[in-house]
C-alpha positions as CSV (number, residue, x, y, z in Angstrom):
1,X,30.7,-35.0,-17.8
2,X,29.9,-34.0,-14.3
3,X,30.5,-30.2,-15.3
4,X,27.6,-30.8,-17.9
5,X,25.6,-32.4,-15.8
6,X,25.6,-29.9,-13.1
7,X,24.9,-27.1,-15.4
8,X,21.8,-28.8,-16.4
9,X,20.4,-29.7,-13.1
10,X,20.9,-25.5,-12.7
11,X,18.9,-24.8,-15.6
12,X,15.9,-26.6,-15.0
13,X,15.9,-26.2,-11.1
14,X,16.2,-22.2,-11.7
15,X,13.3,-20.0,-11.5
16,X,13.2,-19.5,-15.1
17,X,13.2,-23.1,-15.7
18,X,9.7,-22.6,-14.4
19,X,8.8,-20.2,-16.7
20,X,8.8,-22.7,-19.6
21,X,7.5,-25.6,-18.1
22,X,3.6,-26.6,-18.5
23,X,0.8,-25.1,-16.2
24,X,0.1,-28.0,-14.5
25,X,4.3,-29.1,-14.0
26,X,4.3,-25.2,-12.0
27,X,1.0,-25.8,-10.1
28,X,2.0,-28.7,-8.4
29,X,5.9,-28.1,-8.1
30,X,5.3,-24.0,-6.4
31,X,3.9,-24.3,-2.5
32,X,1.1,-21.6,-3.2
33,X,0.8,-21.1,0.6
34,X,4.4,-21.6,1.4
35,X,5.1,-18.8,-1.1
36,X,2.6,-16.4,-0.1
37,X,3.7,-16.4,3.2
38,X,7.7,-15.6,2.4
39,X,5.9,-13.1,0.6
40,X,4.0,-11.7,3.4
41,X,6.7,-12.0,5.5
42,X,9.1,-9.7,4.2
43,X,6.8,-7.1,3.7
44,X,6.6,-7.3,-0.3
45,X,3.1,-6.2,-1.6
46,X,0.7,-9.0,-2.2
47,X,0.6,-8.2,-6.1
48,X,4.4,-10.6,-6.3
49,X,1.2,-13.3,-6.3
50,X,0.8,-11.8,-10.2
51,X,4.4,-12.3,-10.7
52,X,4.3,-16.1,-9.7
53,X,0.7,-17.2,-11.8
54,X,2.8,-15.2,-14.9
55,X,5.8,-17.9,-14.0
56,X,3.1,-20.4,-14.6
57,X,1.1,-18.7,-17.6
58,X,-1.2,-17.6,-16.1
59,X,-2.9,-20.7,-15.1
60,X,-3.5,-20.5,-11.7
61,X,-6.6,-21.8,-9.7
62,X,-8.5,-19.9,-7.2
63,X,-7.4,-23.0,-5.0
64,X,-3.9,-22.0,-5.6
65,X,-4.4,-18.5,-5.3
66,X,-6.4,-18.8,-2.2
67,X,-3.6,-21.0,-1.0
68,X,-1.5,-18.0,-1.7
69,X,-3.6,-15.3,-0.1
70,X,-4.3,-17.4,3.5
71,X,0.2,-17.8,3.5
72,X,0.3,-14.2,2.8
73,X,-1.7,-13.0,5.4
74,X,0.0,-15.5,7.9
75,X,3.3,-13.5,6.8
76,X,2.0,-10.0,6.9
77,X,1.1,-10.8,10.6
78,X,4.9,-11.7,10.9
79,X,6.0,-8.6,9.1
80,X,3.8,-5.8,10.6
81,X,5.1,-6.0,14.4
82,X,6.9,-3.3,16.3
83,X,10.3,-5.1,16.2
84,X,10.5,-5.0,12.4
85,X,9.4,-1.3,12.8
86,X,12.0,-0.5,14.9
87,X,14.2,-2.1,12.5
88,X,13.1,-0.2,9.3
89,X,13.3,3.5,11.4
90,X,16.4,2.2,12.2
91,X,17.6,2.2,8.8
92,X,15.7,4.9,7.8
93,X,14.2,2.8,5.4
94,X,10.4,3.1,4.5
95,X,7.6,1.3,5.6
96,X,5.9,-0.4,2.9
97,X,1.8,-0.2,2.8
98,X,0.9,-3.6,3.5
99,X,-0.2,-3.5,6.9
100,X,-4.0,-4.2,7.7
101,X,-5.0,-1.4,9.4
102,X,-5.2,-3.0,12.8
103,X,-1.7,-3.4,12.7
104,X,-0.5,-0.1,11.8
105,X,0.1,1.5,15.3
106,X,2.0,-1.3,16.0
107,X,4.7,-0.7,13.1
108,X,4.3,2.6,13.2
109,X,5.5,3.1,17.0
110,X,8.3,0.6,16.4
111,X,9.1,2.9,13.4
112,X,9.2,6.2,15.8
113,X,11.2,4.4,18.3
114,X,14.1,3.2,15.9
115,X,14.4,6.4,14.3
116,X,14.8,8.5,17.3
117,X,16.9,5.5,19.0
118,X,19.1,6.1,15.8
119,X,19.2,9.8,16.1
120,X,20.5,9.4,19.5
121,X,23.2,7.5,18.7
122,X,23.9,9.8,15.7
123,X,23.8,12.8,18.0
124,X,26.5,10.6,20.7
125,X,28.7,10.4,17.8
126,X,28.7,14.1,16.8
127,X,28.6,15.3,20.4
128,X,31.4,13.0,21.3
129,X,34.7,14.8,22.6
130,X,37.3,15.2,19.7
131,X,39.9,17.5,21.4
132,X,43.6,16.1,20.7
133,X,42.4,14.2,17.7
134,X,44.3,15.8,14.7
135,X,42.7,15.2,11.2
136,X,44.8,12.9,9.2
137,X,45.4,16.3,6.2
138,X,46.8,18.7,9.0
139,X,50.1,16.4,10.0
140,X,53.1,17.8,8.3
141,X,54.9,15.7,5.8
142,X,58.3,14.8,6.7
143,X,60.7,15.4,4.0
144,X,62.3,12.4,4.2
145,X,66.1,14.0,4.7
């Protein structure tokens, strides 16, 4: 009983238990703003806001969606910082276009500085002194007598 009981409390507390439910059920259960932030925040393009009126058919109001848009751009000031720049060069990961424009520099430099603070340390590793090290294939094989 308790197996069954936790399974359905799963299904309709997933996201595509949202999917089926009535417009106004997923208007006032999803935190528009709340949502755009996250959003915002880890640097996902502000299109996802499409993705989440489709969860709720489509029946979204421009309250909601300019609930959306003000959480969003709360996040993308979060997201487009030189910190999370140096992160992504880092990584070597790209940097996704969703920066206003007075925040690219910002990114951008953080971006320069990770990648070359990576290369560095790429370039300490392969520079580093290896003489007495003897590959693991060049050891002879004991024959065992």
């Amino acid at each position: 009983m308790k197996k069954v009981l936790a399974v359905t409390v799963l299904l309709c507390t997933s996201p595509f238990a949202m999917a089926s439910t009535n417009s106004a059920t997923c208007s006032e259960s999803l935190e528009w703003q709340d949502s755009g932030f996250e959003m915002g925040s880890k640097g996902k393009a502000a299109t996802e806001f499409y993705a989440l009126a489709k969860q709720c058919n489509g029946n979204v109001s421009q309250t909601e969606e300019a609930a959306f848009v003000k959480g969003y751009m709360a996040g993308i000031q979060t997201f487009c910082n030189y910190e999370n720049g140096f992160e992504l060069g880092k990584e070597n990961a790209s940097v996704p276009n969703v920066c206003p424009k007075s925040m690219l520099d910002e990114i951008a430099q953080g971006y320069k500085d990770g990648k070359a603070h990576q290369n560095r340390r790429l370039n300490d590793i392969l520079s580093t002194d290896t003489v007495g090290i003897v590959p693991r294939y060049n050891v002879p094989f004991s024959s065992g007598r």
